[in-house]
LOKEPA-113589 format. One record per residue (C-alpha): residue in three letters; z, y, x. Coordinates in steps of 0.001 Angstrom, whole numbers, padded with zeros to 6 digits, always signed. Each point is the difference from the previous one (the first is absolute). Layout:
LOKEPA-113589
alaZYX...
END
This chain:
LOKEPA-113589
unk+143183+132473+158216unk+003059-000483-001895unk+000473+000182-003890unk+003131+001290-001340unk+001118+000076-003647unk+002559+003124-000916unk+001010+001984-003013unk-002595+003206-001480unk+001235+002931+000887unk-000664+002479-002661unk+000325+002608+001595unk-002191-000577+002689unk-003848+001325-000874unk-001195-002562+002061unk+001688-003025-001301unk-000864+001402-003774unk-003904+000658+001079unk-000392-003819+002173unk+002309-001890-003103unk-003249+001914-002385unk-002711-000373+002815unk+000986-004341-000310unk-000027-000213-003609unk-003077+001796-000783unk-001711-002003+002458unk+001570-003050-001380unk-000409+000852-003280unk-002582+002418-000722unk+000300+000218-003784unk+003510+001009-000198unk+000910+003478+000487unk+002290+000845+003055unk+001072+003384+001342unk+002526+001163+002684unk+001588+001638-002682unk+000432-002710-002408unk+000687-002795+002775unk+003299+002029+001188unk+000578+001103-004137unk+000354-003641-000959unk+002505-000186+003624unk+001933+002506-001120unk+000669-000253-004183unk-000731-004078-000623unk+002817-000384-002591unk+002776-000819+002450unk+001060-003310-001213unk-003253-001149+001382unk+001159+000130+003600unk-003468+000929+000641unk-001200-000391+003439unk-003022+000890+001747unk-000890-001537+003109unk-002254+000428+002195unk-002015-002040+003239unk-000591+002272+002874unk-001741-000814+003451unk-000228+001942+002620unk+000909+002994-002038unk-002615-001012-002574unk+001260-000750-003791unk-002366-003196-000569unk+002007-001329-002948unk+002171+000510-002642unk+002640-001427-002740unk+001014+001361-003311unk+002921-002335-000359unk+002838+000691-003285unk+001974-001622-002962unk-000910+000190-003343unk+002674+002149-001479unk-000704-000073-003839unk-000913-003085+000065unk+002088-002086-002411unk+000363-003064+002726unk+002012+000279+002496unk-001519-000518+003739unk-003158+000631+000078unk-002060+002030+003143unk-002921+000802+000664unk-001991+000299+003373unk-003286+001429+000491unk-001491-000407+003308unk-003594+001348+000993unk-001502+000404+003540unk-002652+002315+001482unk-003322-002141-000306unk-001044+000366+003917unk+003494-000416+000858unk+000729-003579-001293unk+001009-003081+002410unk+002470+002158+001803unk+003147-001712-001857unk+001045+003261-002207unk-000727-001645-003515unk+002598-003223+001048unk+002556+002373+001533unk-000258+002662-002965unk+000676-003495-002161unk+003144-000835+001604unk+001706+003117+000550unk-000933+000725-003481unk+001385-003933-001820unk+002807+000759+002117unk+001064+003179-001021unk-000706-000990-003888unk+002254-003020+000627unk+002428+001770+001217unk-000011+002459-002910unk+000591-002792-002204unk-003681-001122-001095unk-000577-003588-001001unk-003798+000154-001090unk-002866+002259+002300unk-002660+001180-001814unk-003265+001510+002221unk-003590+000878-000377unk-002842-001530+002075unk-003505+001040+000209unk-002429-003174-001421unk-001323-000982+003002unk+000097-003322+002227unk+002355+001666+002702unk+002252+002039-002097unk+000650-003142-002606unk+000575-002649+002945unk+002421+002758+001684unk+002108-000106-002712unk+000054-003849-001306unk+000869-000763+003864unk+003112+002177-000580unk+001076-002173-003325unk-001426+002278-002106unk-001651-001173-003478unk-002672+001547-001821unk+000215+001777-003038unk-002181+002192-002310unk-002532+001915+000985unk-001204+003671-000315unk-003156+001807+000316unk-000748+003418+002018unk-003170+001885-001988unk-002019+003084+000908unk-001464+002188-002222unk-002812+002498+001854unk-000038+003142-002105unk-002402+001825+002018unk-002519-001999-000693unk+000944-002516-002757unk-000313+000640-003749unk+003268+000496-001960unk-000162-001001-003988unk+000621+003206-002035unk+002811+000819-000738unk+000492-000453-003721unk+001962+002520-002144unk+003755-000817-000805unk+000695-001455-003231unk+002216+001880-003147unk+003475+001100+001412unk-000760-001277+003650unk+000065+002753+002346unk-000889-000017+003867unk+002346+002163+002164unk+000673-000679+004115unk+002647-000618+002073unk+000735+003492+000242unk+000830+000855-003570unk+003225-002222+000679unk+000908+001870+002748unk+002927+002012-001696unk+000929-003798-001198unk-001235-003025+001140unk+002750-002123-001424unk-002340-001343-003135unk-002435-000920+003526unk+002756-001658+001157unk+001102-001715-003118unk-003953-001236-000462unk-000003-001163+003989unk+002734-002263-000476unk-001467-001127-003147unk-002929-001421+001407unk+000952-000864+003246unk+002050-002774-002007unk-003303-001691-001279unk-001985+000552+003300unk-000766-003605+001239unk+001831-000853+003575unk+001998-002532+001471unk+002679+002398+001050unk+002128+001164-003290unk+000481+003756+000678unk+001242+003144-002380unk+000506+003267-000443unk+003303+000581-001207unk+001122+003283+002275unk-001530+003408-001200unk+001030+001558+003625unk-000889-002263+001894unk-003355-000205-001929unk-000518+003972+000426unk+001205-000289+003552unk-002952-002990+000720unk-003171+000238-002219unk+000330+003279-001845unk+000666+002415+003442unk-002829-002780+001867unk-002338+002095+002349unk-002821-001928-001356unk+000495+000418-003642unk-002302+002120-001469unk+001493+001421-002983unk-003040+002009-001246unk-002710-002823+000141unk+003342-002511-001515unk-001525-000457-003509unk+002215-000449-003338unk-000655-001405-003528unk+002396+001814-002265unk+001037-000867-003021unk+002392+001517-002860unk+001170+002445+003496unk+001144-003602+001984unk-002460-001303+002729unk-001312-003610-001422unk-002151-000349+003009unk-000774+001123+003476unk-001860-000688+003075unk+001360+001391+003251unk-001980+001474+002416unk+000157+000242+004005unk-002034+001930+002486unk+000524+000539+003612unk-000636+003661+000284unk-004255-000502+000444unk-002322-001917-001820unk+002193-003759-001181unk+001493-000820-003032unk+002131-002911-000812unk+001582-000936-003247unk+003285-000832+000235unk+000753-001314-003087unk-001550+000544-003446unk+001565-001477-003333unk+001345+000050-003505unk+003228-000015-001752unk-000082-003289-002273unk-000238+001938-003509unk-003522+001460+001406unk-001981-003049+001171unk-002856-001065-001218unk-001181+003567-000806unk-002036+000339+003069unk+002382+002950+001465unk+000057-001417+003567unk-003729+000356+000093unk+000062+002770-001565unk+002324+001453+002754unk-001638-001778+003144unk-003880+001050-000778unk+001387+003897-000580unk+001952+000183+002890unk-002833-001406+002205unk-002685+002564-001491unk+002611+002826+001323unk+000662-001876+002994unk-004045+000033+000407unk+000053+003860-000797unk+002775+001097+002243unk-002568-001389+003025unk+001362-003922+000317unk-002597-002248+001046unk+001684-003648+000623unk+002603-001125-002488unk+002055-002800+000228unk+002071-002627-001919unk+001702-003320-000134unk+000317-002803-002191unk+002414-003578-000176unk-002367-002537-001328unk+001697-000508-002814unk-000370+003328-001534unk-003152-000221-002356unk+000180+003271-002126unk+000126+002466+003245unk-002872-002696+001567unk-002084+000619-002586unk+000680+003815+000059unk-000891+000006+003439unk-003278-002008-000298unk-000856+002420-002866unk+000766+003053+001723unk-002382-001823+003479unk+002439-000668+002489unk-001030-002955+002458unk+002520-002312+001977unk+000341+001216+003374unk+002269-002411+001268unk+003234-002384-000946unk+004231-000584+000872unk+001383-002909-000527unk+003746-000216-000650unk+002327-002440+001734unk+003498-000677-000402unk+002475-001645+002096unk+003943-001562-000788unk+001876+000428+002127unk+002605-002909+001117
END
């Protein structure tokens, strides 16, 4: 049995259903669809040079690659390679060859420093130190079970603070965009990354298959979102947060929370039972939001980076 590494093709139901089949094996608390594996193929802001790989044998995709530049980032040369393998199909040599076609392509394209995710696990984190990769920060994967779990109420909003969704931007989602960019700025990571493209950003998050503009949940103020948390489902009964945050002249007003525990009692009511979330370690106001709205750790990435000679 030979493995093979090779490009996605989009357009190919098969390659889109075994690139989601890998990753939500491999990473169960991350939402993946056929739909949004070939959207992010097909509108990744093009300076990115995205390209997804995947590890095939005997027909079989067993592996995969997300592998791209960071192209609002405001130093030069950086990529970024994420590799993850089917559990019961590890040992068979797709993770290293996914690797090297991937730091070879990203060289090629001009990338000095690699940026990836690994699980925190024994195997994962000795795969990629033997490949001169160093660790990094770390980031948390948490669950929240609202079939059976208890949600805090959801407490009124405070004097000119109103709560509108996703979907009330629709006509406009520029002051979404505006407020995206915003707080992606402060976000803790090791990768510097903006949003400086309206298009591209309508184009990539705003037309996403998973985003779910109705259960999306804004904190208005004086008619200008001051706070959001963005909200993901894959078509049944998961939820993800994508991002949630404030514009700097709201914080410390609570409107984050205020956004994240209303959106998840509408999630809860439109029939979602498992929600999910992430968090870098180094992000204590969303931590303790998530503690206080009883989400538990479910598992852990660790990120490496690599310079390249």
């Amino acid at each position: 049995m030979t493995v093979i590494v090779r490009d996605l093709r989009p357009d190919v139901p098969a390659d889109t259903e075994g690139f989601a089949r890998v990753r939500r094996l491999a990473l169960p608390y991350i939402l993946f669809t056929p739909e949004s594996v070939r959207h992010m193929a097909v509108h990744v802001h093009p300076d990115a040079r995205y390209r997804p790989l995947v590890a095939e044998e005997d027909g079989e995709v067993i592996g995969t690659a997300q592998v791209h530049l960071v192209p609002d980032g405001p130093e030069p040369g950086q990529g970024c390679l994420n590799v993850y393998v089917r559990p019961d199909r590890t040992g068979r040599g797709a993770g290293r060859l996914l690797v090297r076609v991937a730091e070879e392509y990203l060289a090629e394209q001009g990338a000095t420093r690699l940026f990836a995710w690994a699980l925190d696990a024994a195997p994962n984190r000795a795969f990629a130190e033997r490949r001169g990769y160093r660790r990094g920060r770390c980031a948390r994967f948490l669950r929240l079970d609202l079939a059976n779990g208890t949600l805090p109420p959801p407490p009124e909003a405070p004097p000119g603070v109103e709560l509108r969704t996703g979907a009330d931007f629709a006509d406009d989602p520029r002051p979404l965009f505006e407020l995206d960019a915003e707080t992606m700025r402060d976000e803790p990571s090791d990768v510097s990354n903006e949003f400086t493209n309206y298009e591209a950003w309508l184009a990539e998050t705003w037309r996403h298959p998973l985003l779910d503009r109705e259960l999306t949940t804004v904190a208005v103020v004086d008619g200008r979102p001051a706070a959001f948390t963005v909200a993901y489902t894959d078509g049944g009964t998961r939820y993800s947060t994508a991002m949630t945050g404030t514009a700097r002249a709201h914080r410390g007003r609570g409107l984050a929370k205020l956004a994240k525990v209303h959106g998840l009692h509408r999630a809860r009511a439109a029939g979602v039972t498992e929600a999910f979330t992430g968090n870098d370690t180094g992000n204590g106001p969303m931590i303790a939001i998530n503690k206080w709205l009883g989400y538990e750790e479910c598992a852990a990435e660790v990120r490496y980076v690599r310079e390249l000679d």
